[in-house]
C-alpha positions in Angstrom: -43.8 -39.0 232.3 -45.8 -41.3 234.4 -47.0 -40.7 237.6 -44.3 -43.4 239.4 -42.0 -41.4 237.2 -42.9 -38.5 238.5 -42.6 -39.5 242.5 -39.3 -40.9 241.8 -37.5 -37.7 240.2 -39.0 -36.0 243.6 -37.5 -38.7 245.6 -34.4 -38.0 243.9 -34.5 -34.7 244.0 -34.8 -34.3 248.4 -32.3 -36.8 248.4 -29.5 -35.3 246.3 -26.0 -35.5 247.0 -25.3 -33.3 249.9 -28.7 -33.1 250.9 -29.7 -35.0 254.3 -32.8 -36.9 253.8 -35.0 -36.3 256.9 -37.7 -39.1 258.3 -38.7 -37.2 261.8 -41.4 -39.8 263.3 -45.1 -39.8 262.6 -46.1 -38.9 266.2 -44.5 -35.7 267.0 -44.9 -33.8 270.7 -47.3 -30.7 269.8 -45.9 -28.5 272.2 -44.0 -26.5 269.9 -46.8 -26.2 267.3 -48.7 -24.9 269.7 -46.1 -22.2 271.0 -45.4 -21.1 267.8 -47.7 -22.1 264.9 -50.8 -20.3 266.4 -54.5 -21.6 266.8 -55.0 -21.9 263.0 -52.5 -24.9 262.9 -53.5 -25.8 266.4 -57.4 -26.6 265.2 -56.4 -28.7 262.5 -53.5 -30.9 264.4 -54.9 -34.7 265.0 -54.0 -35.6 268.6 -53.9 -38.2 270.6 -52.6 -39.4 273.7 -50.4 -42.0 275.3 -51.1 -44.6 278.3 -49.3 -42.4 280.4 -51.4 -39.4 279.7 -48.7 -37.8 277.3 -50.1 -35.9 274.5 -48.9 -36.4 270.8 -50.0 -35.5 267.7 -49.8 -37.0 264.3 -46.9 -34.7 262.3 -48.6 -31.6 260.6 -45.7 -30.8 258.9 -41.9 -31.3 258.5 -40.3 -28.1 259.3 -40.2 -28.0 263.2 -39.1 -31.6 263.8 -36.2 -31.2 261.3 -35.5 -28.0 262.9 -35.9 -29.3 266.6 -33.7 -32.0 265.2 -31.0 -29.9 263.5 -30.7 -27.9 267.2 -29.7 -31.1 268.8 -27.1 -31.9 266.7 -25.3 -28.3 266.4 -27.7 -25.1 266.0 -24.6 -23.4 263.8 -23.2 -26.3 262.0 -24.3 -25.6 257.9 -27.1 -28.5 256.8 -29.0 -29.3 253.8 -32.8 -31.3 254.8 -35.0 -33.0 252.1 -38.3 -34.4 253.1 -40.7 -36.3 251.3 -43.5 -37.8 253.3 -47.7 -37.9 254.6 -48.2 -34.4 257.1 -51.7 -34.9 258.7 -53.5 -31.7 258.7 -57.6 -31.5 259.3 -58.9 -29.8 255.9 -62.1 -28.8 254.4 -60.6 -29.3 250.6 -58.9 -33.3 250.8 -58.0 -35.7 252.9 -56.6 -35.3 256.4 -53.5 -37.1 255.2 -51.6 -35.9 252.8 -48.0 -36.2 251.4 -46.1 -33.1 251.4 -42.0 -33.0 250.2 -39.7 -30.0 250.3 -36.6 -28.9 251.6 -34.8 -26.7 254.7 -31.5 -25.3 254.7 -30.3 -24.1 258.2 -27.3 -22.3 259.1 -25.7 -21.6 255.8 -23.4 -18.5 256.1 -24.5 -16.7 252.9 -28.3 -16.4 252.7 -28.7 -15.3 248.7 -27.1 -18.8 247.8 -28.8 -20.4 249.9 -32.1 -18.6 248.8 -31.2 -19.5 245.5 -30.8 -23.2 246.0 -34.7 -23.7 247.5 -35.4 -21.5 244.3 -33.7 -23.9 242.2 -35.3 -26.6 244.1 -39.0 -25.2 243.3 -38.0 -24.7 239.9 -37.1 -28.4 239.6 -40.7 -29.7 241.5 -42.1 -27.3 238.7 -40.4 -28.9 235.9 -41.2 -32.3 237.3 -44.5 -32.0 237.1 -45.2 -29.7 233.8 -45.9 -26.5 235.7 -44.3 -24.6 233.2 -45.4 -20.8 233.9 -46.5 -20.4 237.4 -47.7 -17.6 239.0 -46.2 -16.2 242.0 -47.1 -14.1 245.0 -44.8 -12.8 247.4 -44.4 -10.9 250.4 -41.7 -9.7 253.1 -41.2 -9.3 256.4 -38.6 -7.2 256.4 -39.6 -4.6 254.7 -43.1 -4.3 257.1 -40.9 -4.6 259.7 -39.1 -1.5 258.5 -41.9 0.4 258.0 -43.4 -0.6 261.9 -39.8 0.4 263.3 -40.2 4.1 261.3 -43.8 4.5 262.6 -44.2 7.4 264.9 -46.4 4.8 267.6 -46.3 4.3 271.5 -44.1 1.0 272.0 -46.5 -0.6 273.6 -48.6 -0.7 270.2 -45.9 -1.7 268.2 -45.6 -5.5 269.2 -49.4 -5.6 268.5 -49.0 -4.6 265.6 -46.8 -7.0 264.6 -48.4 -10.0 265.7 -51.4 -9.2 262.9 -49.0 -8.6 259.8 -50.4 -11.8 258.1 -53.9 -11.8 259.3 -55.7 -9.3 257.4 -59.4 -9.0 259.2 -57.3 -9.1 262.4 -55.1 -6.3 261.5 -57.9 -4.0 259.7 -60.1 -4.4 263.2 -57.2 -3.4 265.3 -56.5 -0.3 263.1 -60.3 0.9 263.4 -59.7 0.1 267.5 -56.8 2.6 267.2 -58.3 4.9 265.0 -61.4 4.7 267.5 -59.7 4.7 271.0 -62.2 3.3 273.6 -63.3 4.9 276.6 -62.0 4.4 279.8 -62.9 0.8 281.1 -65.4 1.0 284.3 -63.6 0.3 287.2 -61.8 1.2 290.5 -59.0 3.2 287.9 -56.5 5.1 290.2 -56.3 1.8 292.5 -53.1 -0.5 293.2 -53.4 -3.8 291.8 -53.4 -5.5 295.2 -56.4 -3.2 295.7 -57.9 -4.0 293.0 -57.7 -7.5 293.1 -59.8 -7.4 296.1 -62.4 -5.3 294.5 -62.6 -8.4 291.5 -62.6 -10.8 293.9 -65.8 -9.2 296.1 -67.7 -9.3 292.9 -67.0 -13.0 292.0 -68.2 -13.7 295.1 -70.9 -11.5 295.3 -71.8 -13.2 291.7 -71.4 -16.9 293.5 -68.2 -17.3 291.2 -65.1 -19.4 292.3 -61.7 -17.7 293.0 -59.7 -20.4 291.7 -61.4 -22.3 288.8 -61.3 -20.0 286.5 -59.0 -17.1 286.3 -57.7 -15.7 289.4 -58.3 -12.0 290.8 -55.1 -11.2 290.6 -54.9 -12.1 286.7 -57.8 -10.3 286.3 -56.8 -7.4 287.8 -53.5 -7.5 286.0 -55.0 -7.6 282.4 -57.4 -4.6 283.4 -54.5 -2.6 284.3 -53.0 -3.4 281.2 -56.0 -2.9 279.5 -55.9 0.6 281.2 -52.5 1.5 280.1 -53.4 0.6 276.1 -56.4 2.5 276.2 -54.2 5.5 277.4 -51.9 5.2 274.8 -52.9 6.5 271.5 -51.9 6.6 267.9 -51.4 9.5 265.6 -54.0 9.3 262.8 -50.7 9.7 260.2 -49.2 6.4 261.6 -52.6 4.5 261.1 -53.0 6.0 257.4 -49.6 4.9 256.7 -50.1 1.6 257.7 -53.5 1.2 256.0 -52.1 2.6 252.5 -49.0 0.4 253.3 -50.5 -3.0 253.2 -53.1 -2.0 250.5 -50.2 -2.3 248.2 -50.9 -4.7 245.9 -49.6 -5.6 242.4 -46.9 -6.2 239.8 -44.1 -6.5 241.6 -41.9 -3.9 240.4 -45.0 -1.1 240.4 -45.4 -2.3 243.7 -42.2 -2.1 245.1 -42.0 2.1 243.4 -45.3 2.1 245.4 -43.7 1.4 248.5 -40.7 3.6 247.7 -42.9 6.5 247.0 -45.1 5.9 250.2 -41.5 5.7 251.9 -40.4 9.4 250.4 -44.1 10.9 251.2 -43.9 10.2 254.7 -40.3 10.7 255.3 -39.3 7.0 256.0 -35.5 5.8 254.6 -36.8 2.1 253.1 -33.9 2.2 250.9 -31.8 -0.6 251.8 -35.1 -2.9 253.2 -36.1 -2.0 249.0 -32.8 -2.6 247.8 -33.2 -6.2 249.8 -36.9 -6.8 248.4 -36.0 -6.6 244.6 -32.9 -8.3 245.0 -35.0 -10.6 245.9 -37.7 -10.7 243.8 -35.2 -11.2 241.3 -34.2 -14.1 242.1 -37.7 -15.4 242.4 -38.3 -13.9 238.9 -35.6 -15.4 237.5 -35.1 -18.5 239.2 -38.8 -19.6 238.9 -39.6 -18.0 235.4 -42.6 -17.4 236.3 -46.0 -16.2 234.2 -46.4 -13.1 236.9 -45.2 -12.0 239.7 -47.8 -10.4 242.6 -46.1 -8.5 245.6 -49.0 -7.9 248.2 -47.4 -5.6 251.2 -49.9 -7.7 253.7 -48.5 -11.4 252.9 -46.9 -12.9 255.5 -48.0 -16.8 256.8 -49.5 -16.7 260.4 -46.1 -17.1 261.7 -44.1 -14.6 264.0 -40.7 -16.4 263.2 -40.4 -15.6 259.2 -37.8 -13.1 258.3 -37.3 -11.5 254.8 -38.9 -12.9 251.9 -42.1 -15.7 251.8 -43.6 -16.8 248.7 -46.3 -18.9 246.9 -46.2 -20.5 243.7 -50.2 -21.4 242.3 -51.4 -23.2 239.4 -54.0 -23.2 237.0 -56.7 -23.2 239.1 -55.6 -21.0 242.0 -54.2 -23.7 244.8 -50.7 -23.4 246.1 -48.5 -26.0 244.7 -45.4 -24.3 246.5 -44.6 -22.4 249.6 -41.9 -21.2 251.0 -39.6 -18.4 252.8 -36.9 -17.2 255.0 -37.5 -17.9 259.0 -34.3 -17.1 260.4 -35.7 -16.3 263.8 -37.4 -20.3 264.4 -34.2 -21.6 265.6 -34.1 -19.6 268.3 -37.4 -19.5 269.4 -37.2 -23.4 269.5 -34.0 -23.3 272.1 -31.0 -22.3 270.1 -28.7 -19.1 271.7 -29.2 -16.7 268.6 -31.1 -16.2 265.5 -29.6 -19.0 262.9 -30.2 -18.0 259.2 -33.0 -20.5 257.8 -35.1 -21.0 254.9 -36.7 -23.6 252.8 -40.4 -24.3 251.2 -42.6 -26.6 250.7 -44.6 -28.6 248.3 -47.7 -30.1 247.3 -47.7 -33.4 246.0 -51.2 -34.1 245.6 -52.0 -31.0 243.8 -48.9 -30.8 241.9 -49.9 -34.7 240.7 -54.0 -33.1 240.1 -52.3 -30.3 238.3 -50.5 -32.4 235.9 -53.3 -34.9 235.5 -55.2 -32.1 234.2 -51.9 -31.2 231.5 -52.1 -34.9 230.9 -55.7 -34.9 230.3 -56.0 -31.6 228.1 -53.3 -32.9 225.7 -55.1 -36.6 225.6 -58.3 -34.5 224.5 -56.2 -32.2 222.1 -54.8 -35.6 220.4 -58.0 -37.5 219.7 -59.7 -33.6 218.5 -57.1 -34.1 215.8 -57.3 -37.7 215.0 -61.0 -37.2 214.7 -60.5 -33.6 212.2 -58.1 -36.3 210.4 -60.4 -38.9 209.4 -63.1 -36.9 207.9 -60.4 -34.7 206.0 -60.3 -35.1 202.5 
């Protein structure tokens, strides 16, 4: 299959019948990326700005403008997005604009089916382009969740906690912080804020710093105090040594997810049904993708506070993601809608899908003229 060949199946394929082709514009508000997509996407976004001063960047992606899009038009009502299109993105391995195609389904009332449909559409990318046993990684929220809700932990903790599943250096430093609690911070402790807001602002003046440029005394007396109140709130050891040997978990997925039960049973946490949901759907990851292996890793989650349940990655040859995808049911709300609408798609690579298959194309090219030259000299 030729490379035009190639882009057209994809281009029928996110616009098949019952599936809404979505074109959101090119120059997208960033506000929402950078509410909910964190710095990492926030350093790569390409801004700019309008005459009037109003700030815009170039699309980094198709997900939150469909989404933003489908909430306008009825949060609840059952849709079907494909997308096929450039997403700008600053990167240190390609271009800054790159084509990206996948597809979102949002609001459909049974969430298996409707994981099994973006299965069905990776499997059919795969096919497209010749990736014909792909490895894949997964992870799931849920099931972390679970074992965060079960942790004996003050509350206050437990939001903090969360906020890290994904980002591995960040979560390992704030386990040693809680394994190491800090010393009381220097300061007027014992004081009302009001009280100690006066205090700050004696010594920003007494330092020949501003009251108002930077942050105020009173915001700076409020994050001491709640500084304070962190410091004063420890973790057991157990809880910390559950969570460590909980996202160490690494492997086959099926040794994996025994791992987890039998981390479950040793500390006297019920995982039961959060497993029972985990291989249910691995399974259908296993069997929709057919993949070459399957990798659970307890501490993969993207950087991204709305994903629910299951996230995955399917990788070629040489190690690059080709396909991403997962379940996010919490996005629709945090982008304006009145409840948590179910949600879940992925996401694929063009480029690299089209580099992986020149590479198929090219091995096979070199495997042909290997045996027309052993053919000549042949007796």
């Amino acid at each position: 299959m030729t490379a035009a060949a190639r882009r057209a199946a994809l281009e029928a394929l996110v616009s098949a019948p019952g599936v809404t082709l979505a074109a959101p514009p090119i120059l997208v508000s960033p506000a929402a990326y950078f509410d909910l997509a964190g710095e990492e996407l926030g350093a790569r976004m390409i801004l700019t700005q309008g005459m009037d001063g109003s700030e815009f960047c170039l699309r980094p992606d198709f997900t939150l403008p469909i989404a933003i899009e489908h909430i306008a038009n009825g949060a609840a009502t059952p849709a079907a997005y494909g997308y096929l299109g450039p997403v700008f993105r600053q990167r240190t391995d390609g271009p800054a604009q790159f084509d990206q195609g996948g597809m979102e389904l949002l609001a459909l009332p049974d969430a298996d089916a409707a994981l099994d449909q973006v299965i069905g559409f990776a499997r059919a990318v795969a096919d497209i382009y010749g990736v014909t046993a792909p490895n894949i990684r997964i992870g799931d929220i849920d099931l972390f969740e679970t074992v965060l809700a079960a942790c004996d932990m003050p509350e206050v903790w437990r939001p903090r906690v969360r906020a890290r599943f994904g980002h591995p250096e960040a979560m390992s430093a704030l386990l040693d912080r809680l394994a190491d609690p800090r010393p009381p911070m220097a300061g007027p402790a014992g004081l009302p804020a009001n009280d100690i807001a006066d205090w700050v602002g004696e010594l920003m003046l007494t330092n020949g710093l501003s009251l108002t440029e930077s942050r105020t005394p009173e915001e700076i007396a409020a994050r001491y105090l709640e500084k304070q109140a962190l410091e004063a709130q420890h973790v057991p050891g157990p809880t910390i040594d559950l969570l460590r040997n909980y996202l160490a978990i690494s492997g086959p997925a099926d040794k994996s997810l025994a791992a987890i039960g039998a981390l479950g049973q040793s500390t006297g946490i019920d995982l039961s049904p959060a497993l029972h949901g985990a291989s249910r759907r691995v399974d259908q990851l296993r069997d929709g993708l057919k993949a070459k292996s399957i990798l659970f890793d307890a501490g993969f989650s993207p950087r991204l506070d709305y994903y629910t349940g299951i996230t995955f990655e399917v990788t070629g040859a040489g190690g690059l993601v080709l396909v991403s995808g997962g379940q996010y049911d919490r996005l629709l709300k945090r982008l304006g809608a009145s409840e948590d609408i179910p949600a879940v798609g992925c996401a694929v690579w063009v480029d690299r899908l089209e580099a992986e298959c020149e590479k198929v194309d090219a091995g096979f090219s070199q495997q042909f003229r290997d045996e027309e030259g052993s053919a000549e000299v042949r007796p």
